[in-house]
C-alpha positions as CSV (number, residue, x, y, z in Angstrom):
1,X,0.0,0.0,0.0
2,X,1.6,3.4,-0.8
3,X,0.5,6.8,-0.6
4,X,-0.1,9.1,-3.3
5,X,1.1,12.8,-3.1
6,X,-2.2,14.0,-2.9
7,X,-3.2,12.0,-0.1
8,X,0.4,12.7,1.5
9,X,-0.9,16.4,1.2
10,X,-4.1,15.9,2.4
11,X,-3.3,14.8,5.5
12,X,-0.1,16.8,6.2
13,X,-2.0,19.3,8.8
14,X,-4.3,17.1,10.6
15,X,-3.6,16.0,13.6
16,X,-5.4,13.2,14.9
17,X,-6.6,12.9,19.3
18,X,-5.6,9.3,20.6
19,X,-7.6,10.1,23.6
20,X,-5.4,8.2,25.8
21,X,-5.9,7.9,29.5
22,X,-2.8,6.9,31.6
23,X,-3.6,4.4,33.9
24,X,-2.0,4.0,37.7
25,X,-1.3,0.6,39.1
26,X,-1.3,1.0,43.1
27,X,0.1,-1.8,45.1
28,X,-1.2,-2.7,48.5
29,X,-0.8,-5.8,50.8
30,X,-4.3,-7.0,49.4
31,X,-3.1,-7.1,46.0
32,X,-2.5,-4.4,42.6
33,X,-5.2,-2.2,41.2
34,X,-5.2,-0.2,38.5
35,X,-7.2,3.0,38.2
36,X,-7.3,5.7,35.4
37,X,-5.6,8.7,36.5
38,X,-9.0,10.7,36.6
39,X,-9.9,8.1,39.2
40,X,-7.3,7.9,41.2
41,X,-6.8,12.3,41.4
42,X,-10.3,12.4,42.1
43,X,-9.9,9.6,44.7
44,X,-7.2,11.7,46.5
45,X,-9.6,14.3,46.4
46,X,-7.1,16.4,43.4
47,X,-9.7,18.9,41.5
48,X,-8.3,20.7,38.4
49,X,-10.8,23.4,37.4
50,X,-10.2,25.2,34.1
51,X,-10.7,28.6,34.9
52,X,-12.3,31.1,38.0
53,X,-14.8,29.2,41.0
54,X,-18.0,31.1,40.7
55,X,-20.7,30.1,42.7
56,X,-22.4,27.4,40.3
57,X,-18.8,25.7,39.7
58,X,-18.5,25.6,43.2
59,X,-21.7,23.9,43.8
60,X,-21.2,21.2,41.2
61,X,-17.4,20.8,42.8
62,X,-18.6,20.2,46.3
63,X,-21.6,17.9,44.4
């Protein structure tokens, strides 16, 4: 399979999302688990907020 130069040129600017979500493995005595590291931040109670806390942000943070 080979590329043309129009297809070559086509796709020369996009840039494609490979929507990839690291995952954390946590040890314990009781055995591994592995979390997504959305989980695991929110589990350690880690909020990122994009941006100022007005009230309505700060109701659906503390929901």
């Amino acid at each position: 399979m080979t590329i043309t130069d129009s297809e070559e040129i086509a796709g020369a600017g996009q840039v494609r999302g490979l929507n990839l979500v690291p995952i954390v493995v946590e040890q314990s005595a009781r055995g591994e688990r592995s979390y997504d590291i959305y989980s695991r931040l929110l589990k350690e109670r880690v909020v990122f907020l994009c941006g100022p806390v007005e009230d309505l942000v700060a109701n659906v943070v503390l929901a």
